[in-house]
N, CA, C and O atoms as a Tripos MOL2 file, in Angstrom:
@<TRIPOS>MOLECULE
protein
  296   295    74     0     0
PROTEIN
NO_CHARGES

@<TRIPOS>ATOM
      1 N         111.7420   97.7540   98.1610 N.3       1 UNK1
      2 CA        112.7820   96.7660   98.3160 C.3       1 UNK1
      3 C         114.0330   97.1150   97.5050 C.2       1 UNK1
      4 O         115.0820   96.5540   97.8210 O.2       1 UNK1
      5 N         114.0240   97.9480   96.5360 N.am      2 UNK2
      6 CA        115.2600   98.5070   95.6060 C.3       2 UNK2
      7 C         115.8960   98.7780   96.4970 C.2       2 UNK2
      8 O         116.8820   98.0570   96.6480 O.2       2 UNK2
      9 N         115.6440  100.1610   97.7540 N.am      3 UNK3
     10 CA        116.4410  100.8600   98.1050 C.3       3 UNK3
     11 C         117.3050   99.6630   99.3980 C.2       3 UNK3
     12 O         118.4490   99.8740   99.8000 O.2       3 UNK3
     13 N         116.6130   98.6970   99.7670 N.am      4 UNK4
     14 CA        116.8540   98.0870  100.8060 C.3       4 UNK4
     15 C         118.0540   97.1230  100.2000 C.2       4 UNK4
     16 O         119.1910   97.0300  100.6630 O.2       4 UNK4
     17 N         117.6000   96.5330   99.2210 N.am      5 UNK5
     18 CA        118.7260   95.6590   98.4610 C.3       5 UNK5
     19 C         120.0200   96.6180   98.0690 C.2       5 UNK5
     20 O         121.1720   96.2900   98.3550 O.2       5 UNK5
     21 N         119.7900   97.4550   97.5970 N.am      6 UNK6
     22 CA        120.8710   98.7220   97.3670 C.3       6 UNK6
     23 C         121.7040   98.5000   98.4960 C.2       6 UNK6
     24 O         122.8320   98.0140   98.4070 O.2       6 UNK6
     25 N         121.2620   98.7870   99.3610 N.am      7 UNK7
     26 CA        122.2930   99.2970  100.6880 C.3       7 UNK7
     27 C         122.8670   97.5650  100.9540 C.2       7 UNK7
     28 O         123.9710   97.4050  101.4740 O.2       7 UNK7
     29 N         122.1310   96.5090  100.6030 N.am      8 UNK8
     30 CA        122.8740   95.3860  101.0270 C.3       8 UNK8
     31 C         124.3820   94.8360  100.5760 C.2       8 UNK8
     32 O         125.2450   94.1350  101.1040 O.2       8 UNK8
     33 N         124.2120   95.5890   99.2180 N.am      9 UNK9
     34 CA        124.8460   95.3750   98.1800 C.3       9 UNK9
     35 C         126.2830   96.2270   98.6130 C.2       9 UNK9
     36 O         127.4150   95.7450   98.5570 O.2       9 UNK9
     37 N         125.9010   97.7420   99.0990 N.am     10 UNK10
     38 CA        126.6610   98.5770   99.3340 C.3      10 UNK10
     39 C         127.9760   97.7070  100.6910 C.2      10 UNK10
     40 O         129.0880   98.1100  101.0320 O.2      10 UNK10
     41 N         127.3250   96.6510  101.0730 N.am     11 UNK11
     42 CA        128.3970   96.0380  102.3050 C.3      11 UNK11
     43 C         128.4590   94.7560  101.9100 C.2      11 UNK11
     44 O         128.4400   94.0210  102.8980 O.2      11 UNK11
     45 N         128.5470   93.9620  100.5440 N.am     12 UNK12
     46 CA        128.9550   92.6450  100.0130 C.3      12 UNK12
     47 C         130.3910   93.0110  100.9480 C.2      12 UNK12
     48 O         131.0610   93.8940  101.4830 O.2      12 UNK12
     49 N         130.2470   91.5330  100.6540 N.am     13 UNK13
     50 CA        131.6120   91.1840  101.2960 C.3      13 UNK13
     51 C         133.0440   90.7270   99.9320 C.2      13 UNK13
     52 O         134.2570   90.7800  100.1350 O.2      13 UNK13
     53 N         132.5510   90.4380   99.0210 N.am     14 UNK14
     54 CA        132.9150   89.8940   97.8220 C.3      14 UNK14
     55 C         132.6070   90.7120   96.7360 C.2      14 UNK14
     56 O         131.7990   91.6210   96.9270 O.2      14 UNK14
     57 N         133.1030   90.5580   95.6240 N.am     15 UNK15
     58 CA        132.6700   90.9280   94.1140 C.3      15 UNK15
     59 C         131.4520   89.9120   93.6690 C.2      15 UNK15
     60 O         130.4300   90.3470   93.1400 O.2      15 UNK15
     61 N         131.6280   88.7500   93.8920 N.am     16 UNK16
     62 CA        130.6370   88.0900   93.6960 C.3      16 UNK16
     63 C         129.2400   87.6880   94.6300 C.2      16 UNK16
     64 O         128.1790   87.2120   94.2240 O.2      16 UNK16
     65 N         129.5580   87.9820   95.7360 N.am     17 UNK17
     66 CA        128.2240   89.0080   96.6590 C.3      17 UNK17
     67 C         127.8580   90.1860   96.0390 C.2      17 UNK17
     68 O         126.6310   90.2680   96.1080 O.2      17 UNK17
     69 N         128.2940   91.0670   95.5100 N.am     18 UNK18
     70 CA        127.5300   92.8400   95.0390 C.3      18 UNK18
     71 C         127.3370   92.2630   93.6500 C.2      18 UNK18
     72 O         126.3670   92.8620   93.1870 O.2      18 UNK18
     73 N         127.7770   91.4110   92.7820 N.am     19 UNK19
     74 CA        127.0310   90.9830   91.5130 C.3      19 UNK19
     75 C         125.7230   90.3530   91.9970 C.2      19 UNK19
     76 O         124.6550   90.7360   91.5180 O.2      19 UNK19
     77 N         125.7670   89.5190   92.8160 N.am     20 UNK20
     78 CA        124.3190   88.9770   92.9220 C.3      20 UNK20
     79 C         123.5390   89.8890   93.6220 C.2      20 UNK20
     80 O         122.3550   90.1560   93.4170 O.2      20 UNK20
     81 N         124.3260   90.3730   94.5080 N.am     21 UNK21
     82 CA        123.1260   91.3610   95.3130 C.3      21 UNK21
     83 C         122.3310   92.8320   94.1940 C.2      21 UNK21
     84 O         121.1600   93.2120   94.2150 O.2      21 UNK21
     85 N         123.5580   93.3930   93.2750 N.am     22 UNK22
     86 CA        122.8490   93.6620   92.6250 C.3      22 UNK22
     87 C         121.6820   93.2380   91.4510 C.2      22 UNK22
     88 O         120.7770   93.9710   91.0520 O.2      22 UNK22
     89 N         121.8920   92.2070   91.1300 N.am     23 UNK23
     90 CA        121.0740   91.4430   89.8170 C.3      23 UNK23
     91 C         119.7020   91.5500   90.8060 C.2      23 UNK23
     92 O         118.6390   91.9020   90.2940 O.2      23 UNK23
     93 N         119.7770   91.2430   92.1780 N.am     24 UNK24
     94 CA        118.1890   91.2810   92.8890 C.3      24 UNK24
     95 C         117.7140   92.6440   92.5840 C.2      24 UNK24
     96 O         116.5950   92.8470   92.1140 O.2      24 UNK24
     97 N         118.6300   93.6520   92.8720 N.am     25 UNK25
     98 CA        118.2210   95.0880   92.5020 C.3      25 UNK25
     99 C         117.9010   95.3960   91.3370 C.2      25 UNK25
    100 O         117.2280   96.4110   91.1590 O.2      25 UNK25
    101 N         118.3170   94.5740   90.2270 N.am     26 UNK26
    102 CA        117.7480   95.1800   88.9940 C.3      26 UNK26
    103 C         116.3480   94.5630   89.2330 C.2      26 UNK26
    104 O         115.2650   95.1340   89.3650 O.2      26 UNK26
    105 N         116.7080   93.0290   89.2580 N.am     27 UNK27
    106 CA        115.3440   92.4930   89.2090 C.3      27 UNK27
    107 C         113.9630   93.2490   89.7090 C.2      27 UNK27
    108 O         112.8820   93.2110   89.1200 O.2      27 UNK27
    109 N         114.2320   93.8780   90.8250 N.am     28 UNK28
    110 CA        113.1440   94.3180   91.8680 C.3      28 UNK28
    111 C         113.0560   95.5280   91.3670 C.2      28 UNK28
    112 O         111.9490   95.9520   91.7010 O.2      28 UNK28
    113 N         113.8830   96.6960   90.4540 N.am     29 UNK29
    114 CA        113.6280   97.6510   89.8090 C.3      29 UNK29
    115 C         112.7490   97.0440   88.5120 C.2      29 UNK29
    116 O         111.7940   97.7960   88.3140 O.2      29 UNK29
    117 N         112.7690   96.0430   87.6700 N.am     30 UNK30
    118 CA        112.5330   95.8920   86.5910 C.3      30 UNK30
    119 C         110.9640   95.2540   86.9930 C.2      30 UNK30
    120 O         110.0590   95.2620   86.1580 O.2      30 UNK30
    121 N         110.7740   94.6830   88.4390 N.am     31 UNK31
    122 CA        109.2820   94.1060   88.6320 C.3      31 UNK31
    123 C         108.3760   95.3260   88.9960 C.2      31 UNK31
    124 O         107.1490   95.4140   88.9800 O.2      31 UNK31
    125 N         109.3010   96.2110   89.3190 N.am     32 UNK32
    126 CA        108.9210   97.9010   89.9830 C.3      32 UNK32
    127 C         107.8990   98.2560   88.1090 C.2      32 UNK32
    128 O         106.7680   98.5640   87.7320 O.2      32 UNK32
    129 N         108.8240   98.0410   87.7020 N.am     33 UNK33
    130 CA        108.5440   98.9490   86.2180 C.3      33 UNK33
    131 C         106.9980   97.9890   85.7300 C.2      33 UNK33
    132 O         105.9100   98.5060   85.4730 O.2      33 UNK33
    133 N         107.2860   96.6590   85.7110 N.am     34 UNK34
    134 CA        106.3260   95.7020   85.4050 C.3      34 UNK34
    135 C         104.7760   96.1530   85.9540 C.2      34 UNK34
    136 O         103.7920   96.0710   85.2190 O.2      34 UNK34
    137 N         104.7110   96.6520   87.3870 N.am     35 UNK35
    138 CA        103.4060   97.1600   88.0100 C.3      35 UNK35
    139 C         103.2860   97.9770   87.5480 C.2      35 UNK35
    140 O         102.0860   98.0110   87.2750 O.2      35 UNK35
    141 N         103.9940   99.2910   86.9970 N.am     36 UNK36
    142 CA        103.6340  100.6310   86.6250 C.3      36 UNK36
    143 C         103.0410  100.4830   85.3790 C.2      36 UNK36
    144 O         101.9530  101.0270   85.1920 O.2      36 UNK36
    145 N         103.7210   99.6520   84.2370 N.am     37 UNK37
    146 CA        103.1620   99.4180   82.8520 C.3      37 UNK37
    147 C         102.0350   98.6930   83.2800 C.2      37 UNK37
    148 O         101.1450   99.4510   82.8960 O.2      37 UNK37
    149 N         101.4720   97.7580   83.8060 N.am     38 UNK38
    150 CA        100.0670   97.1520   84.5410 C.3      38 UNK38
    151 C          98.9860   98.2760   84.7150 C.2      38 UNK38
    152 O          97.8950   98.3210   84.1470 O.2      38 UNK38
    153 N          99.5490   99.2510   85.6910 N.am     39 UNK39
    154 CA         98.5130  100.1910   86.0630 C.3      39 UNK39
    155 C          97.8040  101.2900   85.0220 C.2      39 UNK39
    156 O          96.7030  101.8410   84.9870 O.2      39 UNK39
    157 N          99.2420  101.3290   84.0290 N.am     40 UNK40
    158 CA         99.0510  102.2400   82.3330 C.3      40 UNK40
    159 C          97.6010  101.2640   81.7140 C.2      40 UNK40
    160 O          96.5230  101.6850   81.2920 O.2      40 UNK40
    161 N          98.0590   99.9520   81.8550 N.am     41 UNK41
    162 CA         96.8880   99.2270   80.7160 C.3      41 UNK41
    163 C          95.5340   99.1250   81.5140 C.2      41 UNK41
    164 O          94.4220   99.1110   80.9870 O.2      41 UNK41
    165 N          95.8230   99.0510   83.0050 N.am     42 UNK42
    166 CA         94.5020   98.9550   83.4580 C.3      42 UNK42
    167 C          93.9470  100.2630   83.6660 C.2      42 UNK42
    168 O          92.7240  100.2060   83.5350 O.2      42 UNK42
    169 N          94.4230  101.6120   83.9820 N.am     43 UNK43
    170 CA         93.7680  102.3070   83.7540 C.3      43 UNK43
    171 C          94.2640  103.5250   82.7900 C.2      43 UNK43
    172 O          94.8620  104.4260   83.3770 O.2      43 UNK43
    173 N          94.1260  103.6330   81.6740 N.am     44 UNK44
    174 CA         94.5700  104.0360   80.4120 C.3      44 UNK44
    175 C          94.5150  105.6800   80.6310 C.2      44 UNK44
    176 O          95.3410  106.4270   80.1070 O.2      44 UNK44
    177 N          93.2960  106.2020   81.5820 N.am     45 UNK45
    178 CA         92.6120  107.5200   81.4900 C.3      45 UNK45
    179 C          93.9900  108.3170   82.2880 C.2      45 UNK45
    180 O          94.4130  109.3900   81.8590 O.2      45 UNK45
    181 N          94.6230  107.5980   83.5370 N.am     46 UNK46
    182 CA         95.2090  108.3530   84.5070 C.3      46 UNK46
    183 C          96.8530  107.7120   84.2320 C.2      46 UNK46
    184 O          97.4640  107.2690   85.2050 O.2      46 UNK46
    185 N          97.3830  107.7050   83.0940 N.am     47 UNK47
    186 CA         98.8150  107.5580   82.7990 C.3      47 UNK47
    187 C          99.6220  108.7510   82.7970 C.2      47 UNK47
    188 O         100.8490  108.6860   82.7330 O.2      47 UNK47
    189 N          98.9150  109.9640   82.8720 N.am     48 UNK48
    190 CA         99.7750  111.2740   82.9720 C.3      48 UNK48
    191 C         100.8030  111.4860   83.9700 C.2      48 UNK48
    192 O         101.8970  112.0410   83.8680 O.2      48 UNK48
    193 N         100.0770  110.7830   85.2210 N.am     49 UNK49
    194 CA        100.7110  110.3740   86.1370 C.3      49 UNK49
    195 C         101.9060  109.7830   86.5140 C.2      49 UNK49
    196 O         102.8480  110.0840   87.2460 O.2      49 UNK49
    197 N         101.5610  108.7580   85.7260 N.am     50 UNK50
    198 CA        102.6550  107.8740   85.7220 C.3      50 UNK50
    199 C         103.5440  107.9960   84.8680 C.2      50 UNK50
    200 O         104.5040  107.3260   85.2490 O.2      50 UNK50
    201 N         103.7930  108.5670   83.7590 N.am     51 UNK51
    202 CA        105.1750  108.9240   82.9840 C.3      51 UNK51
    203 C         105.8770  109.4000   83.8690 C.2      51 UNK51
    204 O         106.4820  108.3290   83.9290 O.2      51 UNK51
    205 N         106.4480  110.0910   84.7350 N.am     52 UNK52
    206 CA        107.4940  110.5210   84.9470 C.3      52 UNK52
    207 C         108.3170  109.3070   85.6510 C.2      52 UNK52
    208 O         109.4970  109.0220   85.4480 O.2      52 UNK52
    209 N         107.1990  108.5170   86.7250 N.am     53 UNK53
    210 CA        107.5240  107.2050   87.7370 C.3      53 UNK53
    211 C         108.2520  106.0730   86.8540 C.2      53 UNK53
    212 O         109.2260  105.3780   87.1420 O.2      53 UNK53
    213 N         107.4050  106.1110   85.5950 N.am     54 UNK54
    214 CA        107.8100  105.0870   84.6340 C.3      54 UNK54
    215 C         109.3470  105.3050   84.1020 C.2      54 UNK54
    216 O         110.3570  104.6170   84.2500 O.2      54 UNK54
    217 N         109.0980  106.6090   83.3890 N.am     55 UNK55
    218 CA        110.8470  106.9550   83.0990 C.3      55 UNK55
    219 C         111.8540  106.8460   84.1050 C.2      55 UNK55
    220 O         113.0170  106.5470   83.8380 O.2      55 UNK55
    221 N         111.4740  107.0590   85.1420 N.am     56 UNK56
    222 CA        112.5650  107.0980   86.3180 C.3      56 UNK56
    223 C         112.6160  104.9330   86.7470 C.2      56 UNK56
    224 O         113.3710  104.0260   87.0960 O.2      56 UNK56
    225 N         111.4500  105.1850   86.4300 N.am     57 UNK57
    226 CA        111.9920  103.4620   86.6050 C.3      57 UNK57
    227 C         113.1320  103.1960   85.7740 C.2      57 UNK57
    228 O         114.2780  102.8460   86.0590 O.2      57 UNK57
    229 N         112.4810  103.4750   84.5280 N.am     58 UNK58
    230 CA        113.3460  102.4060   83.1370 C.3      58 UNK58
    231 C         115.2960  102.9490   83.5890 C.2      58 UNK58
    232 O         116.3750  102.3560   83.5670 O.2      58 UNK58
    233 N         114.8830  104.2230   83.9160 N.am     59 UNK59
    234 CA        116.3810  104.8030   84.3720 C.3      59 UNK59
    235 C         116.9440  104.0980   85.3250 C.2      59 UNK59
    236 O         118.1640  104.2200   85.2160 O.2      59 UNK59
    237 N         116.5570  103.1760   86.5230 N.am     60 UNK60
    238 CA        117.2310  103.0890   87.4030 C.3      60 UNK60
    239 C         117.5650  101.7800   87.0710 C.2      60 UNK60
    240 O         118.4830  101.2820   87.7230 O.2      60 UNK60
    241 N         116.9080  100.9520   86.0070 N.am     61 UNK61
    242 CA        117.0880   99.8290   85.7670 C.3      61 UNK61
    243 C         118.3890  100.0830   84.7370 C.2      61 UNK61
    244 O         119.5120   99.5950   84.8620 O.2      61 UNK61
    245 N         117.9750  100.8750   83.8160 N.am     62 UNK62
    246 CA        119.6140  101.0700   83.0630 C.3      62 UNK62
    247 C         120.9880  101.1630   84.0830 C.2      62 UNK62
    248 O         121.9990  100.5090   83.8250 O.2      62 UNK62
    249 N         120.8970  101.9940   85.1850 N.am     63 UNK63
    250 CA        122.0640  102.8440   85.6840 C.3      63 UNK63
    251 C         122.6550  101.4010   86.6960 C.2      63 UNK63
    252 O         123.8560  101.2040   86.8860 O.2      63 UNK63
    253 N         121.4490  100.4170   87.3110 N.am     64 UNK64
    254 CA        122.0350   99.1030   88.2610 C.3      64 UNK64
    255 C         122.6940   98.3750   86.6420 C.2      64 UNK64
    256 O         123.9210   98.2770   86.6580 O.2      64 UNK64
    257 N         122.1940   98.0160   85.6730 N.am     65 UNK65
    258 CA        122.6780   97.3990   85.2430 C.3      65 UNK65
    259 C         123.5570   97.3000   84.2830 C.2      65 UNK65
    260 O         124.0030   96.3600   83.6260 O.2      65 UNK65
    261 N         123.8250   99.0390   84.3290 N.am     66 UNK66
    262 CA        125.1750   98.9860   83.7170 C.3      66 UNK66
    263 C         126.2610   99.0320   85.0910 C.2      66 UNK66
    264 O         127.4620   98.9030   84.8520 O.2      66 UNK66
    265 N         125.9800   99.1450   85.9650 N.am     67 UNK67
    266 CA        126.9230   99.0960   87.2110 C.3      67 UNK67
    267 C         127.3400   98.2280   87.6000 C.2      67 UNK67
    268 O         128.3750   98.2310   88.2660 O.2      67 UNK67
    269 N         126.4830   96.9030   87.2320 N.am     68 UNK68
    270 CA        126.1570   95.6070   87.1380 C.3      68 UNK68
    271 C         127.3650   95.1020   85.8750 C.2      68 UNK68
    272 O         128.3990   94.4950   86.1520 O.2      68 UNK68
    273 N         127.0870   95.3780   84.9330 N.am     69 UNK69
    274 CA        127.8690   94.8250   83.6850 C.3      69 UNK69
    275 C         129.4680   95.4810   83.9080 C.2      69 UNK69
    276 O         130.4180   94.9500   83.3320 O.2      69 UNK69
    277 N         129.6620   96.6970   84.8090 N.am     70 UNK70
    278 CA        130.8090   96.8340   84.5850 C.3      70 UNK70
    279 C         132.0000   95.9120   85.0740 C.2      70 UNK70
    280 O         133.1390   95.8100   84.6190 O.2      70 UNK70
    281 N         131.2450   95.1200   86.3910 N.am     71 UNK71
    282 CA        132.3940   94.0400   87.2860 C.3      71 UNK71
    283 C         132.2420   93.2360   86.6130 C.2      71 UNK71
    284 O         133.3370   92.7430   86.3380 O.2      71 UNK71
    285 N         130.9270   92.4280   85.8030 N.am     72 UNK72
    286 CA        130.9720   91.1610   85.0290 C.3      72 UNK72
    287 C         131.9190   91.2930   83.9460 C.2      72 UNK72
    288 O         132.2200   90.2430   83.3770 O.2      72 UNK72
    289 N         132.5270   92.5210   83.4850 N.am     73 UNK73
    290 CA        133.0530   92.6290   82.2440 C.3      73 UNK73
    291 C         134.4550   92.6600   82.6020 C.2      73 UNK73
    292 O         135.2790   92.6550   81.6880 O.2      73 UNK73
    293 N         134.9260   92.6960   84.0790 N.am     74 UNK74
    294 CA        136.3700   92.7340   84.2740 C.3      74 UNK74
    295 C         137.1050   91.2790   84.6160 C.2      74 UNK74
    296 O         138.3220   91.2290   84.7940 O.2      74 UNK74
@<TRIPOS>BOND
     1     1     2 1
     2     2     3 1
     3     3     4 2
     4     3     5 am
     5     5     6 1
     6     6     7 1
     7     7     8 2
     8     7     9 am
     9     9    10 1
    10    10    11 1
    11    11    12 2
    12    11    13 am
    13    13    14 1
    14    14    15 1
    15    15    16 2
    16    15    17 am
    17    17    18 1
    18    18    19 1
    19    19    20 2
    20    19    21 am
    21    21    22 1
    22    22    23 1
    23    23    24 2
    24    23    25 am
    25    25    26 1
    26    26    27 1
    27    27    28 2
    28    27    29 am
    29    29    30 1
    30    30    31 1
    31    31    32 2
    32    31    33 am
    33    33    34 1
    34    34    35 1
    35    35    36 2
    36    35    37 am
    37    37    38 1
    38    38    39 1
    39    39    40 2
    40    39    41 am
    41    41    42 1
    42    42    43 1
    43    43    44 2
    44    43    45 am
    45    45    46 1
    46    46    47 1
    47    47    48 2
    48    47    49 am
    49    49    50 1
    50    50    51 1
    51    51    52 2
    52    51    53 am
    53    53    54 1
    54    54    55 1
    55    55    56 2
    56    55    57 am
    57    57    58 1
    58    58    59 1
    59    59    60 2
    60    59    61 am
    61    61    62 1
    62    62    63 1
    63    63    64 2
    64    63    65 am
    65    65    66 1
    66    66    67 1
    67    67    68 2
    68    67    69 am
    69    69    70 1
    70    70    71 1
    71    71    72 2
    72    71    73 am
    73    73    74 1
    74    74    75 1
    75    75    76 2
    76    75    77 am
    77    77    78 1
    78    78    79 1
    79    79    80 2
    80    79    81 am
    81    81    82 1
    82    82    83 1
    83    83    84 2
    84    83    85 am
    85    85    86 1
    86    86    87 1
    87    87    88 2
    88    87    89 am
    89    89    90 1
    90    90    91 1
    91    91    92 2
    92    91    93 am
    93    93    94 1
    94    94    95 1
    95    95    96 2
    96    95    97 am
    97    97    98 1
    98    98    99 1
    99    99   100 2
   100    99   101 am
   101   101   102 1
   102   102   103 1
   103   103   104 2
   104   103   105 am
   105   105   106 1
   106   106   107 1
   107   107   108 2
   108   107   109 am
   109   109   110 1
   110   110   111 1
   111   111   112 2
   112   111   113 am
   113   113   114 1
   114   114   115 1
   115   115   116 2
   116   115   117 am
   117   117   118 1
   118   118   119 1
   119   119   120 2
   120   119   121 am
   121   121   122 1
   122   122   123 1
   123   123   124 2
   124   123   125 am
   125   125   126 1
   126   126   127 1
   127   127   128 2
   128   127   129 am
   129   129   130 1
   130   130   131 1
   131   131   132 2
   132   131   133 am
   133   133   134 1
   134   134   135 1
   135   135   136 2
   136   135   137 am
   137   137   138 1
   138   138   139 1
   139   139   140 2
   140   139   141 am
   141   141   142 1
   142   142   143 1
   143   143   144 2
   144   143   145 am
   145   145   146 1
   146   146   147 1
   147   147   148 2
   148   147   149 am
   149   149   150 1
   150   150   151 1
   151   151   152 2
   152   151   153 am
   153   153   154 1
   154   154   155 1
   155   155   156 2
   156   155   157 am
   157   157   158 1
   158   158   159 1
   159   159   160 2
   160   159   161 am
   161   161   162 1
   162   162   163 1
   163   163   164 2
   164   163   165 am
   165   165   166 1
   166   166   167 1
   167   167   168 2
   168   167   169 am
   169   169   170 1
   170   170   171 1
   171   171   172 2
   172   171   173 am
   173   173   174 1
   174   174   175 1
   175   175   176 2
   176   175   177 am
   177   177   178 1
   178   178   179 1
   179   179   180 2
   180   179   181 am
   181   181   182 1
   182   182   183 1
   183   183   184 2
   184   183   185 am
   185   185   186 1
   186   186   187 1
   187   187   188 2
   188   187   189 am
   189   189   190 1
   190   190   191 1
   191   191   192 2
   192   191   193 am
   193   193   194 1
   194   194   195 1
   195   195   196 2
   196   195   197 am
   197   197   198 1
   198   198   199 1
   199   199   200 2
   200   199   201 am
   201   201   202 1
   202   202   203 1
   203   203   204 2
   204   203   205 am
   205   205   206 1
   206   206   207 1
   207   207   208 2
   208   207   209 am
   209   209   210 1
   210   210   211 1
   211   211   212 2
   212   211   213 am
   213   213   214 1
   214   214   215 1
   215   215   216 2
   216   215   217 am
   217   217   218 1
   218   218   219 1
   219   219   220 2
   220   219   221 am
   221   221   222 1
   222   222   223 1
   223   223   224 2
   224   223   225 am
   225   225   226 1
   226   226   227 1
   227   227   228 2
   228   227   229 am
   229   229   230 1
   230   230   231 1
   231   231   232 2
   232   231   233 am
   233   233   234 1
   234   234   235 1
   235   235   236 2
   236   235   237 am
   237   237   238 1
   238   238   239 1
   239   239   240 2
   240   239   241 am
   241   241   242 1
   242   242   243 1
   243   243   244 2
   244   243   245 am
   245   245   246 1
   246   246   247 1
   247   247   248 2
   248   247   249 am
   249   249   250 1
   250   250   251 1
   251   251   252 2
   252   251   253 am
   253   253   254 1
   254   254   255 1
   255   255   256 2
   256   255   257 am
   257   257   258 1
   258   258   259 1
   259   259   260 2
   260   259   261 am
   261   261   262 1
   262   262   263 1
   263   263   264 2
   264   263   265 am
   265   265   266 1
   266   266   267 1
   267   267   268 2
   268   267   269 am
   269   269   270 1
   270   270   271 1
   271   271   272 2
   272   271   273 am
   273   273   274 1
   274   274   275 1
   275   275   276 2
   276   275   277 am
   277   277   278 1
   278   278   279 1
   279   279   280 2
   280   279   281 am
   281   281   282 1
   282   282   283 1
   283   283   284 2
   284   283   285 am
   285   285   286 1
   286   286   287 1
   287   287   288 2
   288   287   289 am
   289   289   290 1
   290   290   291 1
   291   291   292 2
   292   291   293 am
   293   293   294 1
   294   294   295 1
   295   295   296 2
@<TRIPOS>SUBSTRUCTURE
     1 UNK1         2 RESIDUE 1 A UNK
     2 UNK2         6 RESIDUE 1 A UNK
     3 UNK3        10 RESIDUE 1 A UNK
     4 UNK4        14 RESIDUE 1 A UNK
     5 UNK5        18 RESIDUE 1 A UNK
     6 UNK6        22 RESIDUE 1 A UNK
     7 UNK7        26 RESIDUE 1 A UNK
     8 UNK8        30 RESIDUE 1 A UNK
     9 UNK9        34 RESIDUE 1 A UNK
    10 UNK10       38 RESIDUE 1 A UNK
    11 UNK11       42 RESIDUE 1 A UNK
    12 UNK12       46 RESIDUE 1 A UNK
    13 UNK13       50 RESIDUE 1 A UNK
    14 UNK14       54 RESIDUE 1 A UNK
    15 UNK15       58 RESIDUE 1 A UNK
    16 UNK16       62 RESIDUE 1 A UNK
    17 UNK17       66 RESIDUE 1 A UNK
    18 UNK18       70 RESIDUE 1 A UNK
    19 UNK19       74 RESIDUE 1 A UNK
    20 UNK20       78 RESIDUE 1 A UNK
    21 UNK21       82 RESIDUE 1 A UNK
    22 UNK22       86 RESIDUE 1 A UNK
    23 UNK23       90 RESIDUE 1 A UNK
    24 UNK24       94 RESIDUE 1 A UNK
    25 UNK25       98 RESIDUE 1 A UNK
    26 UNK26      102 RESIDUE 1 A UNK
    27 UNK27      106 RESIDUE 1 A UNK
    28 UNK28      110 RESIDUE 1 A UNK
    29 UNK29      114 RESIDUE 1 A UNK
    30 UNK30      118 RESIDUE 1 A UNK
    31 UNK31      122 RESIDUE 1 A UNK
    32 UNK32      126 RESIDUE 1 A UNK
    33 UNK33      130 RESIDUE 1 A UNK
    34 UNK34      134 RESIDUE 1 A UNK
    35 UNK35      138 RESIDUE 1 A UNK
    36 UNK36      142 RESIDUE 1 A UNK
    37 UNK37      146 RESIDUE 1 A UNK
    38 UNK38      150 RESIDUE 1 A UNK
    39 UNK39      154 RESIDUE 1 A UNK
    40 UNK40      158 RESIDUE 1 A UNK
    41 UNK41      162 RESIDUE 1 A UNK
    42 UNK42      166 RESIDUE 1 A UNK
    43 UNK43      170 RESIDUE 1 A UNK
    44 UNK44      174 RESIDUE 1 A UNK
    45 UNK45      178 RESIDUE 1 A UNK
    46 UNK46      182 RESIDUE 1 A UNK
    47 UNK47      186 RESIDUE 1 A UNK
    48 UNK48      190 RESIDUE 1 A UNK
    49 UNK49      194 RESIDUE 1 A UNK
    50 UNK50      198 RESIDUE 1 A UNK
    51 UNK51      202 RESIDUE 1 A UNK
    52 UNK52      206 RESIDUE 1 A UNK
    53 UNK53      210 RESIDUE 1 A UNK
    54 UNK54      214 RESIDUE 1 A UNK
    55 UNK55      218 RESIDUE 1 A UNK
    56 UNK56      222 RESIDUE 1 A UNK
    57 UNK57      226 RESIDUE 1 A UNK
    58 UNK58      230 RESIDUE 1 A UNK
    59 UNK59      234 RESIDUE 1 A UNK
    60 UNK60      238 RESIDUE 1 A UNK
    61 UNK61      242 RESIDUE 1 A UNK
    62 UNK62      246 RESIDUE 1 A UNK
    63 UNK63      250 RESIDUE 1 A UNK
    64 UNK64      254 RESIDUE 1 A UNK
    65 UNK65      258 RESIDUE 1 A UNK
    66 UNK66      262 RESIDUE 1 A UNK
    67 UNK67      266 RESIDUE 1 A UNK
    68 UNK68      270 RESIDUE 1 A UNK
    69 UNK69      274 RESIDUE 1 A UNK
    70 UNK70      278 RESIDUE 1 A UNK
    71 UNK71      282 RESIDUE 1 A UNK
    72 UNK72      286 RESIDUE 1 A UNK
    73 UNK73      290 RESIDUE 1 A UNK
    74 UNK74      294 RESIDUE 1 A UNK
């Protein structure tokens, strides 16, 4: 759903359409990250895996929401 909200965002009609449309995108990146840290605690043995998915999460949540903070800040 990130990538789908992404592209919604990409055709706001408003500044204040692509602020909200993005805040869903962080959100849905940051619930993204929430399952991955879940799957670390439930299964502890097979996290090798998941570091790279995890970092690339926490990244995409930084990069919407500083993209995010830059229109709220103007």
């Amino acid at each position: 759903m990130i990538a789908a909200n992404f592209r919604a965002s990409c055709v706001s009609r408003s500044k204040a359409e692509w602020y909200s449309k993005m805040s869903i995108v962080i959100e849905e990146a940051d619930e993204t990250l929430f399952w991955i840290e879940l799957l670390e605690k439930l299964y502890p043995k097979n996290t090798e895996d998941l570091v790279s998915i995890k970092t690339e999460s926490q990244e995409l949540v930084k990069i919407f929401s500083k993209a995010r903070g830059k229109l709220g800040s103007k």
